[in-house]
MIVEX-229419 format. One record per atom (N, C-alpha, C): residue in three letters; x negated, y, z; atom name; residue number from 0. Coordinates in Angstrom, 1 decimal, always signed. Atoms other than C-alpha are relative to their C-alpha. Example, Ala and Ser with C-alpha at 12.3 -4.5 7.8 and 13.67 -1.06 7.14 Angstrom:
SITE    aa        x        y        z   at     i
SITE   ALA     -0.9     -1.2     +0.0    N     0
SITE   ALA    -12.3     -4.5     +7.8   CA     0
SITE   ALA     -0.9     +1.2     +0.0    C     0
SITE   SER     +0.9     -1.1     +0.0    N     1
SITE   SER    -13.7     -1.1     +7.1   CA     1
SITE   SER     +0.8     +1.1     +0.8    C     1
//
This chain:
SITE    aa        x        y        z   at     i
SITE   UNK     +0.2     +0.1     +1.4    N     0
SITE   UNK    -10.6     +4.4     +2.7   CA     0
SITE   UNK     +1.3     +0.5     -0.7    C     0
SITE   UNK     -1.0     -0.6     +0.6    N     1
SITE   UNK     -8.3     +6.6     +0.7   CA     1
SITE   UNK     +0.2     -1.2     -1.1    C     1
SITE   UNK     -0.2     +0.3     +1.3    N     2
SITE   UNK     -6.5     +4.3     -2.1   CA     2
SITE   UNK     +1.1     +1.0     -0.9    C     2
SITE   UNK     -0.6     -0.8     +1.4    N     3
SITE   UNK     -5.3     +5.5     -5.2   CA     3
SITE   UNK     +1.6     -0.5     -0.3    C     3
SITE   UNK     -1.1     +0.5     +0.2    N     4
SITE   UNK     -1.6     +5.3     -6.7   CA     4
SITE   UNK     -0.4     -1.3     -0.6    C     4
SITE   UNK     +0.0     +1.2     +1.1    N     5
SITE   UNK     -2.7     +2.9     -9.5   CA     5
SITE   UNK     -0.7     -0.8     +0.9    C     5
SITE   UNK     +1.0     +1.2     -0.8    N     6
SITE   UNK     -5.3     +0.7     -7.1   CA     6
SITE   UNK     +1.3     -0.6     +1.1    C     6
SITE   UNK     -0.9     +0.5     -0.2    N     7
SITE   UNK     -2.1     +0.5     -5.3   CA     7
SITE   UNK     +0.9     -1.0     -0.4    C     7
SITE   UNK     -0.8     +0.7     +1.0    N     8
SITE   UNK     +0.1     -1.2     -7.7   CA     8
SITE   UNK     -0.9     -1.1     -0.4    C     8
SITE   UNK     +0.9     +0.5     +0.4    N     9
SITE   UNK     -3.0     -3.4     -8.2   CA     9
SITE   UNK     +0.2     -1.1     +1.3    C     9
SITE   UNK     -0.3     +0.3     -1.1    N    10
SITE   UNK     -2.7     -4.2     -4.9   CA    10
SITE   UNK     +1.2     -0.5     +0.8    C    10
SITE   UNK     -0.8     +0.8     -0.2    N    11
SITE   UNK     +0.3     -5.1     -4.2   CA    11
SITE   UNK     +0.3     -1.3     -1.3    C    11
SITE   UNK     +0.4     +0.9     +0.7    N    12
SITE   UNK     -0.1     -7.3     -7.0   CA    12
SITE   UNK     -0.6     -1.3     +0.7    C    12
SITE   UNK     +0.9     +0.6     -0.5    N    13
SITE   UNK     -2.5     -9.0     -5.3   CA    13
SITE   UNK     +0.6     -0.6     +1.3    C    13
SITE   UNK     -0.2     +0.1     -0.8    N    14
SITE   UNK     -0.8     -8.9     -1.9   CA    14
SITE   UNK     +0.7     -1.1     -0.1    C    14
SITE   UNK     -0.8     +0.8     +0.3    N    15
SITE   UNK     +2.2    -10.9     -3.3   CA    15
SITE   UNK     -0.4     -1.2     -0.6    C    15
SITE   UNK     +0.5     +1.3     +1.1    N    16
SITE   UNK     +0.0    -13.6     -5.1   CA    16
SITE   UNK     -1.4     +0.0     -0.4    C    16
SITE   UNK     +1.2     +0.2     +0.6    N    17
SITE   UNK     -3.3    -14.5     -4.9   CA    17
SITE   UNK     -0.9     -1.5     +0.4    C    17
SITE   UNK     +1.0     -1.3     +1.2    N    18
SITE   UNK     -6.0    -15.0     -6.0   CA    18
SITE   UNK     +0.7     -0.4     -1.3    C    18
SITE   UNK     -0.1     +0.1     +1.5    N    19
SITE   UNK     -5.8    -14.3     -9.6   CA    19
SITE   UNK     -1.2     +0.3     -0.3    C    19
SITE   UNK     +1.0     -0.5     +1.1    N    20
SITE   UNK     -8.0    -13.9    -12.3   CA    20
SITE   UNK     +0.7     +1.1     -0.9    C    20
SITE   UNK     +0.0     -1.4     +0.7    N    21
SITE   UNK     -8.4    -10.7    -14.2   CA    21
SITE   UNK     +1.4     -0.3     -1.1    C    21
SITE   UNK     -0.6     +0.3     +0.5    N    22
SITE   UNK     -6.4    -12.1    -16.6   CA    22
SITE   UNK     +1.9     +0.2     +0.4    C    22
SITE   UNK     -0.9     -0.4     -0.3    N    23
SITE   UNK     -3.3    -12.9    -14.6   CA    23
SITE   UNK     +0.3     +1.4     +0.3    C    23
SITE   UNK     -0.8     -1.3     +0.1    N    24
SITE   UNK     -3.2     -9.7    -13.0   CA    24
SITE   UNK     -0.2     +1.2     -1.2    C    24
SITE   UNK     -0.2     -1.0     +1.4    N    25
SITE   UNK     -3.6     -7.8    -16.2   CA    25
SITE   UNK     +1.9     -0.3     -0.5    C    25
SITE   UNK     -2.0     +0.6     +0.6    N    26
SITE   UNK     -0.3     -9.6    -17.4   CA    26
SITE   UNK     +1.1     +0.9     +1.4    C    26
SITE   UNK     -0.7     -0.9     -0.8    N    27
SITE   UNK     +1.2     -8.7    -14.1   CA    27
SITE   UNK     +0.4     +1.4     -0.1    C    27
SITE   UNK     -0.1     -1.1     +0.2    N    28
SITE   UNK     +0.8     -5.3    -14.1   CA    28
SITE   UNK     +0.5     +0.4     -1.2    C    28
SITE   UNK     -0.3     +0.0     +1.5    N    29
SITE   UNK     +1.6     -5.0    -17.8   CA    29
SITE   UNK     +1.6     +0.4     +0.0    C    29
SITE   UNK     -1.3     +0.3     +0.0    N    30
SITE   UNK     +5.3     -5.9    -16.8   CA    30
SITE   UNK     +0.2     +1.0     +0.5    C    30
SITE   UNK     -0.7     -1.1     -1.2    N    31
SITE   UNK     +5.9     -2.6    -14.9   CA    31
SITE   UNK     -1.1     +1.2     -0.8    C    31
SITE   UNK     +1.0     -0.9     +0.9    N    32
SITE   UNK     +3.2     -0.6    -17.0   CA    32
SITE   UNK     -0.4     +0.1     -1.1    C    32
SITE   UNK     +0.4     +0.6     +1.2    N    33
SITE   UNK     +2.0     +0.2    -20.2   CA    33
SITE   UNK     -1.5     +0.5     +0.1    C    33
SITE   UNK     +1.6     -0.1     -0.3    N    34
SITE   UNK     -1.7     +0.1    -19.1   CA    34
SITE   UNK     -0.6     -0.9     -0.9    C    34
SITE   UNK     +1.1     +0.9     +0.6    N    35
SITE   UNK     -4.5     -1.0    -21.3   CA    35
SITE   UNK     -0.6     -0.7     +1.1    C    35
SITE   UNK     +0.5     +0.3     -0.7    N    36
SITE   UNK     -5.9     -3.5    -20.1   CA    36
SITE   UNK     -1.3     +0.3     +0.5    C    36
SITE   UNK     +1.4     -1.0     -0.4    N    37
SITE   UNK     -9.5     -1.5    -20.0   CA    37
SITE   UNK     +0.5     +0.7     +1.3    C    37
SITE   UNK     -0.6     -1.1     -1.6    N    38
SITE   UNK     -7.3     +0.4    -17.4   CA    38
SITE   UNK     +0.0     -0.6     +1.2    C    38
SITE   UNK     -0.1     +0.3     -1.2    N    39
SITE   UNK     -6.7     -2.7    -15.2   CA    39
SITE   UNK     -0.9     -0.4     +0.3    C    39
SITE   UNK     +1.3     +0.7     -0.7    N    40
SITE   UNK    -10.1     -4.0    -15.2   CA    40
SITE   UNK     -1.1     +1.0     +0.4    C    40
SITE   UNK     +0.7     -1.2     -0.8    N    41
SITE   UNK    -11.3     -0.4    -14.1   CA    41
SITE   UNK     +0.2     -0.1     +1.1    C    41
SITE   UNK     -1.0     +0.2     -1.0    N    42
SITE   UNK     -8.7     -0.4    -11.9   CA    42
SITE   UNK     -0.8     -1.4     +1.2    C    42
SITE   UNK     +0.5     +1.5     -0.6    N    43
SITE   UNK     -9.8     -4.0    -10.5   CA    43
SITE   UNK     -2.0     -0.1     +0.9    C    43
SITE   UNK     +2.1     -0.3     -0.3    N    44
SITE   UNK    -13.8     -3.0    -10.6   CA    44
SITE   UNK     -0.1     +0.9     +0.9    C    44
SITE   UNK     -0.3     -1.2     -0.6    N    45
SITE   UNK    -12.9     +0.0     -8.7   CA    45
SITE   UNK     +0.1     -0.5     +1.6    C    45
SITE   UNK     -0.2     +0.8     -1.2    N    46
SITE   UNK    -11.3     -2.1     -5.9   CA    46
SITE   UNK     -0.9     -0.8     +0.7    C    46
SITE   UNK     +1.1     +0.5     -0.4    N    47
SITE   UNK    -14.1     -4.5     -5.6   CA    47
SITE   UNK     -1.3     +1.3     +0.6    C    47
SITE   UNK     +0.5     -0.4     -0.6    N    48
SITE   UNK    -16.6     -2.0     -5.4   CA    48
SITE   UNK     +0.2     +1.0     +1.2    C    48
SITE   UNK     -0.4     -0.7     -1.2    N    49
SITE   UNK    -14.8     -0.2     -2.2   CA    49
SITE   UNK     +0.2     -1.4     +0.8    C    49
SITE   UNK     -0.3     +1.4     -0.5    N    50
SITE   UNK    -14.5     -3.9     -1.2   CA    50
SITE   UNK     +1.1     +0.1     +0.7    C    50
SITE   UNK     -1.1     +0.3     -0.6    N    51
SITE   UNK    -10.9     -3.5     -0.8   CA    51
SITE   UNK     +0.4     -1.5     -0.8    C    51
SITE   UNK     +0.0     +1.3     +0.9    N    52
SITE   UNK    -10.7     -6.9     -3.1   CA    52
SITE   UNK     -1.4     -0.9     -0.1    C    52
SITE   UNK     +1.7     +1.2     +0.7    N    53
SITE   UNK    -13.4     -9.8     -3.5   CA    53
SITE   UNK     +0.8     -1.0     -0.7    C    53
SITE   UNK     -0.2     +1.0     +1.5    N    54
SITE   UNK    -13.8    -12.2     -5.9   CA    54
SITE   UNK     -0.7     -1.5     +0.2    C    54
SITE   UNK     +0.8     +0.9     +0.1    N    55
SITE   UNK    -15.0    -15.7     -6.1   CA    55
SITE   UNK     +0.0     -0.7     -1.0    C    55
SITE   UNK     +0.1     +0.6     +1.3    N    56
SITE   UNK    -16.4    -17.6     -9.2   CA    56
SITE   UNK     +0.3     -1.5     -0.1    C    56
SITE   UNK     +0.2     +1.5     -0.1    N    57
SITE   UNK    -15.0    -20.7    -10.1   CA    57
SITE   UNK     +0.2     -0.2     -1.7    C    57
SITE   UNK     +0.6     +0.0     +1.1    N    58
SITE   UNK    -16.5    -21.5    -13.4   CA    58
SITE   UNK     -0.2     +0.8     -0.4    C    58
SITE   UNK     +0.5     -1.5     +0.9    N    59
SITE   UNK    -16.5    -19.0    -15.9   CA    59
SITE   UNK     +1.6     +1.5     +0.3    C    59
SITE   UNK     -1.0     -0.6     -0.1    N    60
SITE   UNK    -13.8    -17.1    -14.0   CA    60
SITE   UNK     +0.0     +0.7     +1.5    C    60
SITE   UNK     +0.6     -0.5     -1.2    N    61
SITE   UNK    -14.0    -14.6    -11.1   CA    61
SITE   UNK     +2.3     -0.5     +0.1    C    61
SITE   UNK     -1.4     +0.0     -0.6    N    62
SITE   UNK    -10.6    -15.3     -8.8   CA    62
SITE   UNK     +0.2     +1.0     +1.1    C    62
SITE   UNK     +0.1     -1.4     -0.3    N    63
SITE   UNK     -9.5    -11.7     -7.3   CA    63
SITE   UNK     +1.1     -0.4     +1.3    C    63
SITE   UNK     -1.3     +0.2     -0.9    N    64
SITE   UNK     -7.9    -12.0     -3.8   CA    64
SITE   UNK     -0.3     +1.7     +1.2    C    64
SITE   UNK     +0.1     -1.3     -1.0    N    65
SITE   UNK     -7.3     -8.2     -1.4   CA    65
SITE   UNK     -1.1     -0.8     +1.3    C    65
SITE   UNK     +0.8     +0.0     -1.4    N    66
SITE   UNK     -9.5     -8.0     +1.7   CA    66
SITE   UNK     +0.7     +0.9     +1.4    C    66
SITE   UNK     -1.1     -0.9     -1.1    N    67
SITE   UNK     -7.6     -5.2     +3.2   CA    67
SITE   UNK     +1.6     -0.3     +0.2    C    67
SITE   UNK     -1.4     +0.5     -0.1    N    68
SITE   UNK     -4.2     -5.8     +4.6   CA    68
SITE   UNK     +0.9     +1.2     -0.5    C    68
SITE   UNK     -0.4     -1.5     +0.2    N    69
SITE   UNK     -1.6     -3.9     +3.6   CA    69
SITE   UNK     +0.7     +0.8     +1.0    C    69
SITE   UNK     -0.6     -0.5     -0.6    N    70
SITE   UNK     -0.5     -2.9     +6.6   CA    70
SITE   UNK     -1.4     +0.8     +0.8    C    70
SITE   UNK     +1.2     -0.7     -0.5    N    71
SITE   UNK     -4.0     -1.3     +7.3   CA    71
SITE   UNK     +0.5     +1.6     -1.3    C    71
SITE   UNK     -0.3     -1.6     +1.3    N    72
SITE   UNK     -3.3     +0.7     +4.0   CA    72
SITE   UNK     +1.5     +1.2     +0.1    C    72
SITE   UNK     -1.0     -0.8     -1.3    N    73
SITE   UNK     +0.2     +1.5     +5.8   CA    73
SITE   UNK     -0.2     +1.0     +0.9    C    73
SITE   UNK     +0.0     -0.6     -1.0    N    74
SITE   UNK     -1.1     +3.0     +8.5   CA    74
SITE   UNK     -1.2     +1.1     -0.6    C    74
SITE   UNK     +0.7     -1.5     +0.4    N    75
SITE   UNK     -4.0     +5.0     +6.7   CA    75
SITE   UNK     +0.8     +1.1     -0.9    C    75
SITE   UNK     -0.8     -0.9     +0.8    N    76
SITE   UNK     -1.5     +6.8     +4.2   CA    76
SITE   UNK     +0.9     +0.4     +1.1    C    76
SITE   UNK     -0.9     -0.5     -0.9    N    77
SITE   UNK     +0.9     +7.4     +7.0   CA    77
SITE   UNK     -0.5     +0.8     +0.9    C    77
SITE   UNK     +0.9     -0.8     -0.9    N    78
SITE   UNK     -2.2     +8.8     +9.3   CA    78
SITE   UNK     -0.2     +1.1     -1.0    C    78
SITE   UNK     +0.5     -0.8     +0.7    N    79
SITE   UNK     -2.7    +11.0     +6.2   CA    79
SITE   UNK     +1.0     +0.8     -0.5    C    79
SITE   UNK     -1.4     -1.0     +0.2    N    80
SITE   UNK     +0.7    +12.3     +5.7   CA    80
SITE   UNK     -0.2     +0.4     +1.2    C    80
SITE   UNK     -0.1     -0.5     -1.1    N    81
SITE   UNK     +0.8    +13.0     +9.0   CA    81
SITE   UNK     -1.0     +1.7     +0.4    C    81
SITE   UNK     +1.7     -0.5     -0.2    N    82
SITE   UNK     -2.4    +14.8     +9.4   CA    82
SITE   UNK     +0.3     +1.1     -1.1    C    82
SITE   UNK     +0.3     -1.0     +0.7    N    83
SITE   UNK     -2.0    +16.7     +6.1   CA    83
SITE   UNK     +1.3     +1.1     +0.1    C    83
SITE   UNK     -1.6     -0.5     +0.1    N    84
SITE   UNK     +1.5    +18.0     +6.3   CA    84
SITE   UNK     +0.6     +0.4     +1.6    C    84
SITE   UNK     -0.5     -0.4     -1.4    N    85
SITE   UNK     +2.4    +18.0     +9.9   CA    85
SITE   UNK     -0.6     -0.2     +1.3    C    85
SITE   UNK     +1.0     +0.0     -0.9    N    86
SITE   UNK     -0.6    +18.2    +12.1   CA    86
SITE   UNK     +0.0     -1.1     +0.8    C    86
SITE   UNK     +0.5     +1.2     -0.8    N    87
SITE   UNK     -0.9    +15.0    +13.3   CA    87
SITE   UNK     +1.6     -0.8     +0.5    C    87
SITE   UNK     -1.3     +0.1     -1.2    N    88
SITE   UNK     +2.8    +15.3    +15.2   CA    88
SITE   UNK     +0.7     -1.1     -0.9    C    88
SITE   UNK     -0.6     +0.9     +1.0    N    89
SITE   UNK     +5.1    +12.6    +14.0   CA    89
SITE   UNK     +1.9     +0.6     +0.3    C    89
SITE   UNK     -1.2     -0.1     +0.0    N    90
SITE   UNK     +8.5    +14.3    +15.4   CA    90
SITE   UNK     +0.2     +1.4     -1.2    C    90
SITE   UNK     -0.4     -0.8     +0.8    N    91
SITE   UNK     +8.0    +17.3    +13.1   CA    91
SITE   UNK     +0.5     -0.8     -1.4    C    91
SITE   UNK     -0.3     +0.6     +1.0    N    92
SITE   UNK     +8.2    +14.7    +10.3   CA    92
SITE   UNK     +1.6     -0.8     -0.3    C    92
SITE   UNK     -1.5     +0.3     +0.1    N    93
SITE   UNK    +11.4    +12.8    +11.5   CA    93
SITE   UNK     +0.8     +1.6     +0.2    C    93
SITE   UNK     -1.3     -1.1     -0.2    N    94
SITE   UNK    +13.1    +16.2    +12.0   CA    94
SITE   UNK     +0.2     +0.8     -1.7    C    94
SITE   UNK     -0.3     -0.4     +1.5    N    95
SITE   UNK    +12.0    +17.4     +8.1   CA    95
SITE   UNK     +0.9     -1.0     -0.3    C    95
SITE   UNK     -1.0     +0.8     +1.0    N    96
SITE   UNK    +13.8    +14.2     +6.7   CA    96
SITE   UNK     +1.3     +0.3     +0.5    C    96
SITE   UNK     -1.1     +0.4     -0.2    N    97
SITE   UNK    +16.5    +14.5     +9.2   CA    97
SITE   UNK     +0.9     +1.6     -0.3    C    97
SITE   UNK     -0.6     -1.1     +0.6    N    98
SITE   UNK    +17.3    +18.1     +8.1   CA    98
SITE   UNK     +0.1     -0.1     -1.4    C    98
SITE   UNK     -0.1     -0.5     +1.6    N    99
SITE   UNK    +16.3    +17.8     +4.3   CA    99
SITE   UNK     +0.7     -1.7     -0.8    C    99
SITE   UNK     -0.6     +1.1     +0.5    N   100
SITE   UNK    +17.8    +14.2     +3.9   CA   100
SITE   UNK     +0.9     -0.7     +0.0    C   100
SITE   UNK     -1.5     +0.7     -1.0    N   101
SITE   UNK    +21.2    +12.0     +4.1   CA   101
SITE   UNK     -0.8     -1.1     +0.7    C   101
SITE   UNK     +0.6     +1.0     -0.6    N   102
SITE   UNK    +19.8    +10.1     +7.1   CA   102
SITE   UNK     +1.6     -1.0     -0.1    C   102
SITE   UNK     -1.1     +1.2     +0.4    N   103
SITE   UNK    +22.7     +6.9     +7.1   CA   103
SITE   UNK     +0.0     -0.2     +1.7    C   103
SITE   UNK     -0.4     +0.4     -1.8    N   104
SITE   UNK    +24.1     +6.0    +10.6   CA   104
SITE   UNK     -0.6     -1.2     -0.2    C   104
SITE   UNK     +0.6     +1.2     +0.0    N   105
SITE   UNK    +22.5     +2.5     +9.9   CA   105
SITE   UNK     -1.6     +0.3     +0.1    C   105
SITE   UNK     +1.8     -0.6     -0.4    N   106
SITE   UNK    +18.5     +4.5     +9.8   CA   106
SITE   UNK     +0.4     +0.5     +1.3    C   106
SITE   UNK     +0.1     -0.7     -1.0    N   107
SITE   UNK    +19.7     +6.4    +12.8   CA   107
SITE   UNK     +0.0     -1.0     +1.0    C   107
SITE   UNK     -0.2     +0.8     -0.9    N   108
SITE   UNK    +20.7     +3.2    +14.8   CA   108
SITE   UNK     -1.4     -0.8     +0.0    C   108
SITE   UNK     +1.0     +0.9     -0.3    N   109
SITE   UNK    +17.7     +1.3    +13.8   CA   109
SITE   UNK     -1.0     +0.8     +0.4    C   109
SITE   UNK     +0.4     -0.5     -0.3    N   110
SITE   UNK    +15.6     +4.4    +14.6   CA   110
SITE   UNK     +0.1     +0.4     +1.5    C   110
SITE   UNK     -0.5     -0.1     -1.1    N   111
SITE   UNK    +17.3     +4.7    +17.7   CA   111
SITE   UNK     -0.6     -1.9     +0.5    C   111
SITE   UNK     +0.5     +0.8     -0.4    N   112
SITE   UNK    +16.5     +1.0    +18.5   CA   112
SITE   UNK     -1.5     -0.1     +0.5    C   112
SITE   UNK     +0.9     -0.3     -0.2    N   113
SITE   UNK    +12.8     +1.6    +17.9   CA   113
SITE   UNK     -0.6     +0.4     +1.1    C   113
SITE   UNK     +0.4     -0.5     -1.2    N   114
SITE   UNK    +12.8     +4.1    +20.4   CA   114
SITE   UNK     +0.0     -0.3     +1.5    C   114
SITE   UNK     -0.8     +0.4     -0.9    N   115
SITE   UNK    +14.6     +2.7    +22.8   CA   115
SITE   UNK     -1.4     -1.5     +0.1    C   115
SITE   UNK     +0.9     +1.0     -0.8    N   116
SITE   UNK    +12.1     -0.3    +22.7   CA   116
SITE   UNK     -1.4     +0.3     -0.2    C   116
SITE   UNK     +1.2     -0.3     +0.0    N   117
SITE   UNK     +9.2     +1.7    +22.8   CA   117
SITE   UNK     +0.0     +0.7     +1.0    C   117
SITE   UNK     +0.0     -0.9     -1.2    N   118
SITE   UNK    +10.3     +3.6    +26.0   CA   118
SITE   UNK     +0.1     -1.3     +1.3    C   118
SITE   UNK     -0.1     +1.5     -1.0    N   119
SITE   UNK    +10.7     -0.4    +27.6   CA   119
SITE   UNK     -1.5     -0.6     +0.2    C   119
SITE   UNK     +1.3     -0.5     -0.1    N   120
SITE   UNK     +7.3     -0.3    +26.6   CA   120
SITE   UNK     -1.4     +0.0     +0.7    C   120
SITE   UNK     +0.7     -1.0     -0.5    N   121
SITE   UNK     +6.1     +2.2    +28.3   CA   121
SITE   UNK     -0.4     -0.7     +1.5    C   121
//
């Protein structure tokens, strides 16, 4: 399920603190956006109906808590960079950054760790 930038930001909203009501996260978002609120309760309706969010009524108030983790939404945008940009492969990707970006001897050691305990692994 592809999400969106903005259902993102909605989303981690959610991730950090829930449930809310429409309400709260309208406020939330607000603080970091100048979104109508028509925008977040698109935004919000949007989410429900992909049932990445449900809702439960308690009185006259729906309470909005995610369904998907976000480490599911992690790994599909990372399968989708991957996939669109560098055919699937994941070392053409570390070799773009590590040519087009200042990698830091502190990413390279902890990248190096990774490896190193994914070859112990094996």
């Amino acid at each position: 399920m592809k999400v969106a930038d903005t259902e993102l930001i909605i989303l981690k909203i959610l991730w950090s603190e829930s449930p809310l009501t429409i309400g709260q996260i309208i406020s939330r978002a607000q603080q970091n956006n100048e979104w109508h609120e028509n925008t977040i309760k698109t935004i919000v309706t949007r989410l429900f109906k992909k049932a990445l969010v449900g809702r439960v009524k308690d009185g006259k108030q729906f309470f909005y808590s995610p369904i998907i983790q976000q480490e599911q939404v992690v790994t599909q945008a990372s399968n989708s960079l991957l996939d669109r940009f560098f055919g699937g492969k994941l070392s053409p990707l570390v070799a773009h950054f590590a040519e087009k970006e200042n990698i830091s001897e502190q990413d390279i050691a902890e990248i190096e760790q990774i490896l190193d305990k994914m070859k112990k692994n094996d």
